[in-house]
VEXGU-511659 format. One record per atom (N, C-alpha, C): residue in three letters; x, y negated, z. Coordinates in pm, whole numbers, plus 50000, padded with zeros to 5 digits. Example, Ala and Ser with C-alpha at 12.3 -4.5 7.8 and 13.67 -1.06 7.14 Angstrom:
BEGIN
ala513195056950780ala512305045050780ala513205033050780ser512855022550708ser513675010650714ser512904999750787
end
This chain:
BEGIN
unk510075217651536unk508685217151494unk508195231451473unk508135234151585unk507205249851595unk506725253551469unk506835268251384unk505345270051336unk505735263951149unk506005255451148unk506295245751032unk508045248250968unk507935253350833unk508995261150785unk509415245250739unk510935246050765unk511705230550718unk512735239750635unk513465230150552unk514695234050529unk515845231250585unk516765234150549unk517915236550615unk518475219350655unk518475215150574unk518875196950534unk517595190250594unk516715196550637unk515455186150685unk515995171950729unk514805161550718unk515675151350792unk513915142650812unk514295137450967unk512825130151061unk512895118050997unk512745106250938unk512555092450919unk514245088950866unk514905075950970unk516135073250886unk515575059350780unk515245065150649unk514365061450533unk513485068550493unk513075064350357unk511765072850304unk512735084950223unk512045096150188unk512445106150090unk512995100649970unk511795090449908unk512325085049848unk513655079849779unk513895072149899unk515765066549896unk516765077349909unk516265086749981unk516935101350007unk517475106249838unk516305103249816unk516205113949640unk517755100749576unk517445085549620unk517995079549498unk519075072049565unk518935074649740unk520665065649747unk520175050049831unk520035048149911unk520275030550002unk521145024349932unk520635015649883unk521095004849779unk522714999049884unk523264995549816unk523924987349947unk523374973349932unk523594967650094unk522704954150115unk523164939250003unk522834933949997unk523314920049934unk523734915750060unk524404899250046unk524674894450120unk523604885350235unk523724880250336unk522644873150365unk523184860550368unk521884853950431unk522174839350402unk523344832350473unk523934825850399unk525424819650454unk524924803750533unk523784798650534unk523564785750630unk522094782650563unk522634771050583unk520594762250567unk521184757250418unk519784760550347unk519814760550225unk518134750550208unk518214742950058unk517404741349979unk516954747349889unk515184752349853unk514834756149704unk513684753049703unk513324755349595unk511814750149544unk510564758949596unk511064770549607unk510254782249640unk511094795749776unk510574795849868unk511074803049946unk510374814449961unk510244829149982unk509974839649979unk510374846950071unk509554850650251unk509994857650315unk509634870250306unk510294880350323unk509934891350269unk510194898950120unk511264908950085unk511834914850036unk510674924449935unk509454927549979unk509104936249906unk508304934449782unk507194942849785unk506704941149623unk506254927949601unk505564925349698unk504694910549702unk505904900749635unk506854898149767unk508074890449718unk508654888049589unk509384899849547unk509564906149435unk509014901849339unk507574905649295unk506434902549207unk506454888349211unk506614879649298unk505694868049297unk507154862649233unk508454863949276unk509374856949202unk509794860849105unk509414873349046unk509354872748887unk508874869148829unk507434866148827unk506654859648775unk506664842248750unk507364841348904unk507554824848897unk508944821648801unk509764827948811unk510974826848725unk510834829948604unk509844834948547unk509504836548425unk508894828648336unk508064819148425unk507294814048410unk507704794948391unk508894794648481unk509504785748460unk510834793748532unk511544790748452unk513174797448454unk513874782948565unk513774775548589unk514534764048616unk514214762548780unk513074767548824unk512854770948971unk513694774749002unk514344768749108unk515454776449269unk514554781549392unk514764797149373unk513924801749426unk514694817149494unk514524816549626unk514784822749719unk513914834649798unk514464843149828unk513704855749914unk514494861650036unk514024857650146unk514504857450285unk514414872650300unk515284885650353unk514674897750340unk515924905350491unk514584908050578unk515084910250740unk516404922550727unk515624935050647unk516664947850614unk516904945150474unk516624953350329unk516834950550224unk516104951850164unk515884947750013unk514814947449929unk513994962549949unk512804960049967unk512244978449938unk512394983250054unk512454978250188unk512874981550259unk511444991750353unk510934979850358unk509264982450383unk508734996550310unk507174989950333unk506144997150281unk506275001750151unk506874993150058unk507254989449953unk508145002749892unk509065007149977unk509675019649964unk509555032150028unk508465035050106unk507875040950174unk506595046250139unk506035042450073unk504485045350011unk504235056449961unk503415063349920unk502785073949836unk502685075249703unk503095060949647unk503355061149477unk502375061549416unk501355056949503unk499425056549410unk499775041449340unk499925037949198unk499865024249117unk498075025949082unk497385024049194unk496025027749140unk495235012449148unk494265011049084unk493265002949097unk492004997549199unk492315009749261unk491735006749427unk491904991349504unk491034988249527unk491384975449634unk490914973849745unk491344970849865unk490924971750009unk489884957350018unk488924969650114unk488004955650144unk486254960250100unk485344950850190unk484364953450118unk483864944550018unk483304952549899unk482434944849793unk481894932149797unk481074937249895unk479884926449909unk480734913750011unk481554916750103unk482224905350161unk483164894450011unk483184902149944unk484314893149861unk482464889649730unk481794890149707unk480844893049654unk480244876749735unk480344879249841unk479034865849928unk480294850049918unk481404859749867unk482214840549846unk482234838749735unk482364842449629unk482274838449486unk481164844349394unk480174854149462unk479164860749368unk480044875849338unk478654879449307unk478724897249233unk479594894249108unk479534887348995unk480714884048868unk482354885048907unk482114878849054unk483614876049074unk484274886849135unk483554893949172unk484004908049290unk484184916949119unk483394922649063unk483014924048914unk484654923148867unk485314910448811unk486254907048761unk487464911248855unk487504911748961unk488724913749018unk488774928249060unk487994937049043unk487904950649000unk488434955648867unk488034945848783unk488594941648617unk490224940648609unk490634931548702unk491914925048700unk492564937048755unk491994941948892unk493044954348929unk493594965348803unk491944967548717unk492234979048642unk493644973448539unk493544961648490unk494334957248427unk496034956948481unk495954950748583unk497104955048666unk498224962648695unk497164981548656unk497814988248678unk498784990648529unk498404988048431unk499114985848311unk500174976548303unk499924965748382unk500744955648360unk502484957248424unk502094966048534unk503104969348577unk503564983448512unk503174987648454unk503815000548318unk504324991248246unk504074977248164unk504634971748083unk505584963648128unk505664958148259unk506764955648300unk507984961048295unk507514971848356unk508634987048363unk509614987148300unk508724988348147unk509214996048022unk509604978647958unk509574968747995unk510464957547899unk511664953048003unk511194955648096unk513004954748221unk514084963548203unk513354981748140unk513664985648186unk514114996348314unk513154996848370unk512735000648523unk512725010948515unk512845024648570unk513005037248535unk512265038848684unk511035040548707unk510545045648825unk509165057248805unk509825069148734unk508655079848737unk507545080848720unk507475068248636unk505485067748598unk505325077248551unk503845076948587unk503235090148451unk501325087648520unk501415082048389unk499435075248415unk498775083648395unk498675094248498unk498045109048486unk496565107548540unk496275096248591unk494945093148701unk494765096948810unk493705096348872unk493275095748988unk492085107749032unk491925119249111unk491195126449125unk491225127749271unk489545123349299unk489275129049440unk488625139849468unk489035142449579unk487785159449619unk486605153449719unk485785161549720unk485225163749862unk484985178849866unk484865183049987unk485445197650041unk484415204050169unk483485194950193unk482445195950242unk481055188550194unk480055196050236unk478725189650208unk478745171550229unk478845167750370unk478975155550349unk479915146650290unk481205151650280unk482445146250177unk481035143349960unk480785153749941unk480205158349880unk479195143149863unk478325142749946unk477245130849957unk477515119649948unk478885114950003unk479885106250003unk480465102349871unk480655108849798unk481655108749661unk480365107949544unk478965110849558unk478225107549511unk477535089149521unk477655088049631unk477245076949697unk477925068049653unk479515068149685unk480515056949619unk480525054349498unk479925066049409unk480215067749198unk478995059849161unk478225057649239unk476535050049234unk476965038549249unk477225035249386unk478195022849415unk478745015049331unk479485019249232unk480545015649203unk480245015349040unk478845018548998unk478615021848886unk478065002548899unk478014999148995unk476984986249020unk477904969849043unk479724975549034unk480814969349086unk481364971749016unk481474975148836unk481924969348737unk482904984148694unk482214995848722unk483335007648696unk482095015748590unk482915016048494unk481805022848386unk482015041448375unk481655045448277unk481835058148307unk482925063748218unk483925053748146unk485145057148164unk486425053948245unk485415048048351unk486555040348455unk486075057348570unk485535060248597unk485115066748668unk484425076348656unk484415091648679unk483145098548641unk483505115748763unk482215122548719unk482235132648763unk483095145048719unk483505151248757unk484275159448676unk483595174948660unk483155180148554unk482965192848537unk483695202348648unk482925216748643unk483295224448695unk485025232048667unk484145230948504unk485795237148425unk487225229048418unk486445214148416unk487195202148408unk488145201948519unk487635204248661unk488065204548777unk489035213448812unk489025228348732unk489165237748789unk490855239148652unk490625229548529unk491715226148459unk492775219348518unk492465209848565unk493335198848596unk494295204048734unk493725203948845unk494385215448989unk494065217449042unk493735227949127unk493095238549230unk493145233649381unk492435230149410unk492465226549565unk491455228849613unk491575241449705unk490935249549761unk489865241949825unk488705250649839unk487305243549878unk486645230749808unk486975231349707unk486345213849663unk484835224549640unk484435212049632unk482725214449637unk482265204449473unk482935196049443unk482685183349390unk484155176249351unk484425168349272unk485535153949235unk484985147149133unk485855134549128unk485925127649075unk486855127148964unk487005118448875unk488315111648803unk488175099848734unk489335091048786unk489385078848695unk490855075548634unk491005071248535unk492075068448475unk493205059948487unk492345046248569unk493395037548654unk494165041548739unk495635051848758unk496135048848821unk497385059648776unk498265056548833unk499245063148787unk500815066448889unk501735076948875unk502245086848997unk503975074848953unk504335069649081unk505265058749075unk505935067249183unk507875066149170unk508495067649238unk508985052949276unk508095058549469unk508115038349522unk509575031649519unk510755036849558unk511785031949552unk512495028149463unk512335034749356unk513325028449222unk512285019449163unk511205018149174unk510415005049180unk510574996349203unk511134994149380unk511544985749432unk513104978749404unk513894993449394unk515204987749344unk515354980749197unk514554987649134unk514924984448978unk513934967848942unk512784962449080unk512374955949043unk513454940549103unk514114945749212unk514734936149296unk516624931149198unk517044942949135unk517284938749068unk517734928048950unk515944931348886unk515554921248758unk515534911348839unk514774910548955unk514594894848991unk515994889349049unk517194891849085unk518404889249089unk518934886848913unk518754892548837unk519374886848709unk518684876048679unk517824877748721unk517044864548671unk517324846748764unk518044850648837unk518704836448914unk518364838349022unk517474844349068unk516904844049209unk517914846749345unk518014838249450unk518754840349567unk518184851649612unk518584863649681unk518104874549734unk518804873149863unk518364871150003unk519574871350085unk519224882950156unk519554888950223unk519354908250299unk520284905850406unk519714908450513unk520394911050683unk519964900350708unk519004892950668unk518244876250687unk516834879350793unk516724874150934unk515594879150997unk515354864850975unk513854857750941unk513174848550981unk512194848551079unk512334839651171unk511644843751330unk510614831851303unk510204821451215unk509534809651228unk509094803851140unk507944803351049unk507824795750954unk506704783350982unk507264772450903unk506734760950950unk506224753550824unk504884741250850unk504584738350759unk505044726150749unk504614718650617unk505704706150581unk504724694850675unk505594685850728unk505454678250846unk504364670650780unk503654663050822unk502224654850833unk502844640850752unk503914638250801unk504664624350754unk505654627950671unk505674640850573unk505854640550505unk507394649350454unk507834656050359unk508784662650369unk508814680350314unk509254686850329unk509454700350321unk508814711750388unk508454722550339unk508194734450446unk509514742550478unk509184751250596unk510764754350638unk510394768350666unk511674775250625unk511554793850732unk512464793350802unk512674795650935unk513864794551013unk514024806251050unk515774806151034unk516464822951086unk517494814451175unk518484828551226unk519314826351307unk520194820051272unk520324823951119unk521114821050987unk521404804550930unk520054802551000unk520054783950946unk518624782550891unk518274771250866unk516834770250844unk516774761650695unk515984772450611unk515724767850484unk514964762850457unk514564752650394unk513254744150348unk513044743550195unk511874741450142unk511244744350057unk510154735750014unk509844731949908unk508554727149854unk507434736249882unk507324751149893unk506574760249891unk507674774449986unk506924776550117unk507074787250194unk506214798650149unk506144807750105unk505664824050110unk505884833650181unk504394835150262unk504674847850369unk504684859150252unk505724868550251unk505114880050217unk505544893850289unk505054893150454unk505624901150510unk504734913050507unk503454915650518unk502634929550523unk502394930750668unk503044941650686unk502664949850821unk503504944850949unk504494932250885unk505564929350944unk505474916451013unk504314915250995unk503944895450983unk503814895551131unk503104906151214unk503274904851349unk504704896351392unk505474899551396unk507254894351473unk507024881451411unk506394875251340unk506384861551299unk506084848951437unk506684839451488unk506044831351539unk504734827351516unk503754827651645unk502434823151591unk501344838451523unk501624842851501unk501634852651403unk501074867851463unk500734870251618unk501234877751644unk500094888451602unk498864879451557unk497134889451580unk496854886451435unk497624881351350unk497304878251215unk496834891151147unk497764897851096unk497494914951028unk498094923451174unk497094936651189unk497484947951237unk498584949551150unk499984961151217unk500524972451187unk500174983051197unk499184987451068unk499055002551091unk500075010251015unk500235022451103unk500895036751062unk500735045050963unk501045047250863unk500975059050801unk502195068350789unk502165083250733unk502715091550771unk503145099750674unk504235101650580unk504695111050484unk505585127250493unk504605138450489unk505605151150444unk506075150950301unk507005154450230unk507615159950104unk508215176350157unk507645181550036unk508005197850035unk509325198849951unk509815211749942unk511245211949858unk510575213549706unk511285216049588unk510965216649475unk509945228549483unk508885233049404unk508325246249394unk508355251549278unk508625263949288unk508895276049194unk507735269149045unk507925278948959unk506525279848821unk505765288748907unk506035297148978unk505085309449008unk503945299549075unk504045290249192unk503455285249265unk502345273049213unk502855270049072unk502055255349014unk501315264948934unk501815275348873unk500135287848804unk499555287248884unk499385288549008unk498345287549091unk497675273849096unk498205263249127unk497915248049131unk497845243649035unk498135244748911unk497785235548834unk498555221148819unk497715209348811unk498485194948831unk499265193848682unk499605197948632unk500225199748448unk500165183248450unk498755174548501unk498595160748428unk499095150148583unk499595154648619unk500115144948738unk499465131948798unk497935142048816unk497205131148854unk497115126349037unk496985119049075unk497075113249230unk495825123549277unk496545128849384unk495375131449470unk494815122749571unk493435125549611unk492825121549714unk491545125549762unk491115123249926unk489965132249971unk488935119950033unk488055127450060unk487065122450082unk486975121550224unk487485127650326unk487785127250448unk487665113550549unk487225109450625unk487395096150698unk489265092850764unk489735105750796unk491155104750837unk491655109650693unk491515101650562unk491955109150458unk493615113150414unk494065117350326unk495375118850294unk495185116850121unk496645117250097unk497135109349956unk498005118549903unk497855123649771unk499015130649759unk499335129049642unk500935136049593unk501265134849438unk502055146549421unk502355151449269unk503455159149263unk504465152549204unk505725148449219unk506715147449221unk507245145849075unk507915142049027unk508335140148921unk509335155948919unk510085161049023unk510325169349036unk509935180449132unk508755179049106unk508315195149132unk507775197449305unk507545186149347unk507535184849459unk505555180949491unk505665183649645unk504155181549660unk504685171549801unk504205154849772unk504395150649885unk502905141149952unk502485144350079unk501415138150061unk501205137850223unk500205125950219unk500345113850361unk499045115050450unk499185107250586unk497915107150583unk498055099150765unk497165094750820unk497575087850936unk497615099251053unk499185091851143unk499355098251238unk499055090151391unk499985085251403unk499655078751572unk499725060151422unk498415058151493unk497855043251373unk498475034751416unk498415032051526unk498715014751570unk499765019751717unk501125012551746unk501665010751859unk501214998651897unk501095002352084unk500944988852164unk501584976852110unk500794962852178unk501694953652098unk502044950751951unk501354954351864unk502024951151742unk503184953951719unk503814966751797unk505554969951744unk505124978151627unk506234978851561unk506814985351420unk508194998551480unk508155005951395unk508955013051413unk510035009251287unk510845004251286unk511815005351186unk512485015051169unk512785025051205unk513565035851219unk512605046851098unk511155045851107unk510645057450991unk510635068951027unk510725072651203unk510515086351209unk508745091351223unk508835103051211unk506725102551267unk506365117351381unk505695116351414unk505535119151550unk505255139051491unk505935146851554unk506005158851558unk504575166051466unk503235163451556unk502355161651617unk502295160351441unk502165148251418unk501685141551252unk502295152151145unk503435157551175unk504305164651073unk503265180451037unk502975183851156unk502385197751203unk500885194051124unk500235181851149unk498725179651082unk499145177750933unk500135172450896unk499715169550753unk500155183050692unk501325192350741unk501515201850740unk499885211850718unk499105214250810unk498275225050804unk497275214550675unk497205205150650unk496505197750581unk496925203550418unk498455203550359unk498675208050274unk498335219050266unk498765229650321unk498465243050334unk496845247950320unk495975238650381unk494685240350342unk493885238550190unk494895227950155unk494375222750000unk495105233049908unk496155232749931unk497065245049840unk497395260649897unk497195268749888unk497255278449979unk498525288849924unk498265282249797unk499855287349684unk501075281649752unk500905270949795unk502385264249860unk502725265850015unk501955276350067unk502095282750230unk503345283350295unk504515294350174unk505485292750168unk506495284750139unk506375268850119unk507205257850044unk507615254350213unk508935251950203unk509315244750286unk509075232450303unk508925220950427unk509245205050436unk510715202650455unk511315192150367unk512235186550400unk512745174550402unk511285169750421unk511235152550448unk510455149350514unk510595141150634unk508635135850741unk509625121050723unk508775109850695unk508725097150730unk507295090850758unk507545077550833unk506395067750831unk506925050950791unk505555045150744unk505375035550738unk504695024350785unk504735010650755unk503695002250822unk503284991750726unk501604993850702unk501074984650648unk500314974650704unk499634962750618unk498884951150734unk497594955150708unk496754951250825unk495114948650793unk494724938950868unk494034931950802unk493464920050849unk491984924550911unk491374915450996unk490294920451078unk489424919450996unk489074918950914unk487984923350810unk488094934750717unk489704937350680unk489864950550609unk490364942550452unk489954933650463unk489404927350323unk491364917950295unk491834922150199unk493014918050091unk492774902350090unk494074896850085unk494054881850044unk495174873950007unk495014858949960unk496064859849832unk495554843149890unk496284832949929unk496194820749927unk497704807749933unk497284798349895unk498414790349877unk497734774749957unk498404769150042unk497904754550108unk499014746050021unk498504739249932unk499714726149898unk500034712349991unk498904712450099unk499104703950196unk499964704650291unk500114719650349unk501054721350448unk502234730050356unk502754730150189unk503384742450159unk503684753150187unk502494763350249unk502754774950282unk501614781050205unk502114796050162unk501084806850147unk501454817350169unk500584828650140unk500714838650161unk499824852550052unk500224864350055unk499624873450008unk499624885150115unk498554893250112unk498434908350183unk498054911250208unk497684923550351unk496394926450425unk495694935550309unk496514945150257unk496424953250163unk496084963750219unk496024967850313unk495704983950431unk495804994650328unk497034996950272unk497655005850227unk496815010550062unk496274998750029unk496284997249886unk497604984949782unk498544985149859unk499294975549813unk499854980849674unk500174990549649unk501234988549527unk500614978749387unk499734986049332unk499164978049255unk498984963649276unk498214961949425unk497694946749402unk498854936149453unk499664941249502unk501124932349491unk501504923449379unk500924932149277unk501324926849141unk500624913449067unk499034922249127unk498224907449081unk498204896949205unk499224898049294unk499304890049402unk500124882049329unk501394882549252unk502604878349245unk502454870649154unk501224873349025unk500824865948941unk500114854248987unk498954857849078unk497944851149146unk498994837249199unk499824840849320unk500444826249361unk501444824449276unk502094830949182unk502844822349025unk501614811048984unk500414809548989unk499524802848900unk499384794449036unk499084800149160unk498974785549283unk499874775949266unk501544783749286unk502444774149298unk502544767349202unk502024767449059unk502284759648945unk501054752348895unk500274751948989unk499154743349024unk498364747648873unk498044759148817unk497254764148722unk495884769448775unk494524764748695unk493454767448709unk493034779948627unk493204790148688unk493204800148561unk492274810848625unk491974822248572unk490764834148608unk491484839248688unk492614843548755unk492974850748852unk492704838448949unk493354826248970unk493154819449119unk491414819649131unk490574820149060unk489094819249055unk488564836249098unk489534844049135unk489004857249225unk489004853649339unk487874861149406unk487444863249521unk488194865149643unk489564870549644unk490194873349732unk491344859349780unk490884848549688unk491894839749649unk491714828149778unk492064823249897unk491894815549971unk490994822250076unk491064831950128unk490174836650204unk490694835450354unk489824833750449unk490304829650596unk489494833750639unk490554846350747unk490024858350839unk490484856650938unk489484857351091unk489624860151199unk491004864851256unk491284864051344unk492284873451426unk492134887351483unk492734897351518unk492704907551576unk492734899251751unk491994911551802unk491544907951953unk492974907652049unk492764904252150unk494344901852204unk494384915752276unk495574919252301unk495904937052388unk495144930852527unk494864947452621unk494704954552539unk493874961052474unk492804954152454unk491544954452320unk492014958752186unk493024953752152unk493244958551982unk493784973252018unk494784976252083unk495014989952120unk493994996752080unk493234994952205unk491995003452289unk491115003452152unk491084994652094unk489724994951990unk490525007051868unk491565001551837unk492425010951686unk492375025851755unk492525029251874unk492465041351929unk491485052451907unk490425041751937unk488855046651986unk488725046251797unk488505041051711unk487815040951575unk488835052051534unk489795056551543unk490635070651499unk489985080651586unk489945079951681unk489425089151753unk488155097651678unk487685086651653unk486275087951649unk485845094051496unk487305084551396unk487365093551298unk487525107451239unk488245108951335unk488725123051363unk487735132151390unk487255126351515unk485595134251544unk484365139351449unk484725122651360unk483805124851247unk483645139451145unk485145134351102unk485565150151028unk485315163051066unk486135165251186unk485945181651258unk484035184151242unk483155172051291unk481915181751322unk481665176851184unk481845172251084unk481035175550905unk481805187050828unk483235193250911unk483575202450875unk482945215150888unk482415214150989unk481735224551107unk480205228151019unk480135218551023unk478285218550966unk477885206850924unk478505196050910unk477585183250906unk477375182550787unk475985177550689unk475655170750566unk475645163950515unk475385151750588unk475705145350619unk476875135850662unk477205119750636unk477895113950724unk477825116050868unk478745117350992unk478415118751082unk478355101051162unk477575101751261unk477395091951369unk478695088151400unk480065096451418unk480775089051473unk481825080351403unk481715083751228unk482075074351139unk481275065251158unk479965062251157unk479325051951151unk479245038451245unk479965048151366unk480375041251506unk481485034551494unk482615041751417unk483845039651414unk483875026051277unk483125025951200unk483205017151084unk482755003351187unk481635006951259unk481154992351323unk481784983951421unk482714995951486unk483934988251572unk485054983751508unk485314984851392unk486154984651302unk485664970351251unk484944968451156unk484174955451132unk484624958650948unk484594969150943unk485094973050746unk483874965450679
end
């Protein structure tokens, strides 16, 4: 990688940094044949995870299972950026025209709540995963970034975020907290907080193993089926043997493509992680960050960043979005090309960390559904549901996912199943090669967007506006 100082130990994908820092769990066992339980769970990660703690908690006496292709955390889930923020994917007003402005309102409410809930989880399991509820600060770094970050705080003043959920940040305020070159303008809100994704995942997969739960790992399910018309069980079928269930749970993400049937349900999009080596004191006098708050930009191709529990600056941002076909890369490497952009990307925001080496590039894959828009549903007719379509706001809302179908499957009428995101039914993605060609062209275009509002624009540019409408956000 031309140009781009690594260290000596560098290492391309493999896993996330993450697991690097804390060790690949070793696998559990997988499933030994065809099994019965009350609750089946495909998919290993947070969703999974979450939803069977909650259900086992909730009633301890459930036999309840989690089908998981590699191992717990394996995913997105351990791969992420470590934002526990309150953010939720999707538009307002789409979740707004099915239940009303109150209900979009409340589940803005529920996220903020959320992000606590999983601090208090943490800390009564046990969980040792690097919180620190330092918040959330965005930049903008140009005039139109600038117009943008005004626009959304208006927005949002109208979608249930008050002005201690959200606000402007002083000059001095800004210039306290950390230095990132060219801001023009930020934000800050308090919902959210800096999570190391993997011991999250491990320390949550875990609890849900002490707690009775079957965990099986090296388990691929190629088929899930709903409970027959005349009556009977829902089923997930592996190579392994085919399990049936009172209640099937997709909770695959970005993964749901390889599902039978399945194939245009959620996109796999790409995202893309550098981690730098530890940095000196000399280098954070310059930067700042003391309160370990999440970064983020205002950018249409934006990036995500954090500092490290140790001292580290690691931060994301999309590289090559979508492969043909709905493939996944399991492997976690990211394209040269991506390493070198997020590369000059840090270097632009921090100019103190020029000299920090990289010694971590991975990627990940999250889902999006053709609306953009998050969802959380349960059928008791056919026993299947599902949660996701999180487009890389998952950590947090995993959580109020896990609660959300704890209250489906236990047939409870309560204020979370009465959110907006709760039973929602979205379109398909277009068949190849249209979905390609289209995910191509709206990056493209994003990209475009940026360079000319970097240049001069004041504006939003035309080709975000192009790119949002082929998109269908």
């Amino acid at each position: 990688m031309k140009g781009i100082p690594l260290t000596e130990d560098f290492a391309n994908g493999g896993v996330s940094f993450w697991y690097r820092q804390i060790g690949v769990p070793d696998r559990r066992a997988a499933l030994p044949g065809a099994r019965s339980y009350d609750v089946v769970i495909v998919g290993g990660g947070y969703t999974g995870l979450w939803t069977a703690y909650y259900l086992k908690k909730a009633q301890p006496d459930l036999r309840i299972a989690i089908l998981e292709r590699e191992f717990a955390g394996f995913g997105a889930s351990g791969r992420n950026g470590g934002w526990l923020s309150a953010e939720f994917a999707g538009s307002r007003k789409r979740y707004a025209k099915a239940r009303g402005r109150q209900a979009m309102i409340d589940l803005q409410h529920a996220m903020f709540r959320s992000v606590d809930e999983v601090i208090e989880v943490t800390r009564e399991e046990g969980i040792e995963a690097d919180i620190h509820k330092g918040g959330l600060v965005h930049v903008a770094t140009n005039p139109a970034q600038r117009r943008r970050l005004r626009e959304e705080l208006s927005s949002l003043r109208t979608w249930g975020y008050g002005e201690d959920d959200l606000r402007v940040l002083s000059r001095d305020e800004q210039q306290e907290r950390l230095q990132v070159a060219g801001t023009l303008e930020a934000t800050y809100s308090p919902h959210c907080a800096r999570i190391q994704p993997a011991k999250l995942a491990v320390g949550l997969a875990s609890t849900v193993a002490a707690l009775g739960v079957d965990i099986f790992e090296n388990t691929t399910v190629t088929e899930i089926r709903p409970r027959p018309a005349s009556g009977g069980m829902a089923s997930a079928v592996t190579s392994r043997g085919v399990v049936s269930a009172e209640y099937v749970i997709r909770a695959t993400e970005g993964f749901t493509a390889s599902l039978a049937g399945q194939h245009r349900q959620w996109l796999p999009m790409n995202s893309s992680m550098i981690v730098t080596e530890p940095l000196p004191a000399e280098v954070w006098k310059h930067i700042g960050w003391s309160g370990n708050e999440l970064l983020g930009d205002e950018a249409h191709a934006y990036i995500y960043a954090q500092r490290t529990a140790d001292d580290r600056i690691a931060i994301g941002g999309r590289g090559v979005p979508y492969r043909y076909g709905s493939r996944t890369d399991s492997q976690g490497a990211t394209q040269a090309q991506t390493v070198a952009l997020l590369w000059r990307m840090l270097v632009k925001l921090f100019p103190a960390a020029a000299d920090a080496r990289v010694q971590h590039a991975w990627c990940g894959v999250l889902g999006v559904p053709r609306d953009w828009c998050s969802t959380a549903h349960l059928d008791h007719t056919t026993g299947l549901g599902w949660a996701g379509g999180y487009v890389g706001s998952g950590v947090t809302t995993t959580n109020l996912a896990g609660r959300t179908l704890r209250d489906l499957v236990l047939r409870r009428d309560t204020e979370l199943t009465a959110l907006p995101w709760v039973g929602r039914q979205v379109r398909q993605w277009e068949p190849e090669p249209l979905r390609w060609t289209g995910v191509q062209l709206i990056y493209a275009l994003f990209r475009a967007a940026d360079r000319h509002e970097n240049d001069r624009g004041t504006t939003t540019s035309a080709y975000a506006h192009i790119a949002n409408l082929i998109s269908g956000r």
